[in-house]
C-alpha positions, 0 to 999 in steps of 0.5 A: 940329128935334125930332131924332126918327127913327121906326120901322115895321113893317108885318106885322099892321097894316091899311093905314088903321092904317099910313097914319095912324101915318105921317100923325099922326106927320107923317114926312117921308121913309119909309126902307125899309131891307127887302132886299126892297122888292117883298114880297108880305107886304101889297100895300100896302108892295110899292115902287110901291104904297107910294110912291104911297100915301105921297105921296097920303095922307100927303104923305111922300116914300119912299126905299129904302137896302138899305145899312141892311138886313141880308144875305141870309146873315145874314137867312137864317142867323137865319131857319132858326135857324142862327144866334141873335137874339144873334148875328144883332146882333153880324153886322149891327151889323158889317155896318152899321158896316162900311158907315158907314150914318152917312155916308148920313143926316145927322141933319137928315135922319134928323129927321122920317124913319120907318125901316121894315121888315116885323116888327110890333114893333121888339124883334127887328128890326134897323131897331131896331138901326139906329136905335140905332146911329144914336142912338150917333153922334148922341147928340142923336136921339130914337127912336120905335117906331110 
């Protein structure tokens, strides 16, 4: 058990560059923690399509747990500048604490798992936040941003 959880976006990368992160990285299960799962952002990562890919090119199963996502309030709020990128952190690492997202992943289950989401990097992105959170309650996990 290599006790690693990665992380993906899929804003600005081609479908050959993703699928073969995916691929490379051997990830078991994508973890598609969007709000909205169906996006027109990249045909690709619309639900179906994504789900169908995933198991014919990588053999990868996909789940999605809108749980992990942020509300559509605090998304908005950061989205028009209501609120900062600081204190968009402190809204959602409540949220997610509120929920216990730990009780819905075991860390074998997190193992070999890839958290995915829209923005292209991790920096300002709470699928970074919700691995980080994680790795406090599983001090043992490992973080990888693909």
């Amino acid at each position: 058990m290599n006790n690693t959880l990665y992380t993906i976006g899929f804003t600005k990368k081609k479908a050959e560059k993703f699928f073969e992160l995916i691929k490379k990285n051997n990830i078991k299960y994508l973890v598609d923690i969007r709000l909205n799962n169906v996006s027109q952002l990249a045909g690709f990562a619309k639900r179906d399509d994504l789900k169908y890919f995933l198991k014919q090119i990588c053999n990868c199963e996909y789940r999605h747990m809108p749980e992990i996502a942020p509300t559509k309030e605090i998304l908005d709020g950061y989205k028009k500048k209501q609120i900062s990128w600081d204190e968009y952190v402190v809204q959602y690492n409540t949220l997610i604490k509120k929920r216990i997202i730990e009780s819905k992943l075991s860390l074998s289950e997190l193992d070999g798992s890839c958290f995915l989401c829209s923005e292209p990097t991790a920096d300002m992105c709470h699928r970074r936040l919700a691995a980080e959170y994680l790795k406090k309650q599983y001090k043992e996990l490992k973080i990888k941003h693909l």
